[in-house]
N, C-alpha and C positions, 0 to 999 in steps of 0.2 A: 464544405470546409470553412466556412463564413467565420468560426469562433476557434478555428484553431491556429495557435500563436507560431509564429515563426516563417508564416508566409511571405512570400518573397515581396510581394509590394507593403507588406508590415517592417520589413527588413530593409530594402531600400527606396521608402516614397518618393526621393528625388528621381530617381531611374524606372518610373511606371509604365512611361510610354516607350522610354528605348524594349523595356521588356516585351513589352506586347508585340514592338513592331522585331526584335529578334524572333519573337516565339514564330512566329508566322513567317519570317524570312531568310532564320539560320537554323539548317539541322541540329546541328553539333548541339547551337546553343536550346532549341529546343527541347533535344534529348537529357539534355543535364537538369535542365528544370524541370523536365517529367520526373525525372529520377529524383532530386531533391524532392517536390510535392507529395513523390510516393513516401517516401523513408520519412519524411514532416512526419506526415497522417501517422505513421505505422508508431513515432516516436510520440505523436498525443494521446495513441491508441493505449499503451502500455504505461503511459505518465498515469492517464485515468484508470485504468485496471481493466478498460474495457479487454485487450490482450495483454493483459498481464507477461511481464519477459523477465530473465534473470540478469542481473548486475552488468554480467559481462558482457552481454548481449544490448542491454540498453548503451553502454560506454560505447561497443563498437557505430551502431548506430548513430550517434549521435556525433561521433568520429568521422564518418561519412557523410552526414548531412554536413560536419563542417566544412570535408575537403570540397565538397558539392558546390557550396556557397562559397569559400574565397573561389572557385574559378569562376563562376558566376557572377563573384565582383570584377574579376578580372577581365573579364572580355567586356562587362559597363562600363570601365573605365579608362579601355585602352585607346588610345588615339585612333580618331576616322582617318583613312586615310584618304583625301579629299584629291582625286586626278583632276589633273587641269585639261586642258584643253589646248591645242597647238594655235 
């Protein structure tokens, strides 16, 4: 997937390494960016005619990569919650 647009460290470069280290330490957030990467590809696949899709189907798609991504930004962006120590 090297040249397909939309990936998420193309999307948010400031946030590479928090990605990496969620991908590997939070499910949730892991599973959202599976799912993002899958609907990416499937949304390059059909851009380029490799699978070819109809209108309404590229719209919905592309409608869930975005809700994919604002929560995706949302949990980069949400405050660490930093416990102290007694």
């Amino acid at each position: 997937m090297s040249n397909t647009p939309h990936q998420l460290a193309e999307e948010f470069p400031e946030y590479v390494g928090k990605i990496r280290h969620l991908r590997e330490a939070d499910g949730h957030f892991r599973r959202i960016a599976d799912e993002y990467d899958v609907m990416n590809w499937a949304i390059h696949r059909a851009e380029t005619d490799i699978e070819p899709t109809d209108d309404l189907r590229m719209t919905d798609m592309r409608k869930e990569r975005m809700r994919l991504k604002d929560e995706i930004y949302g949990i980069l962006t949400r405050p660490e919650v930093v416990e102290e120590l007694p």
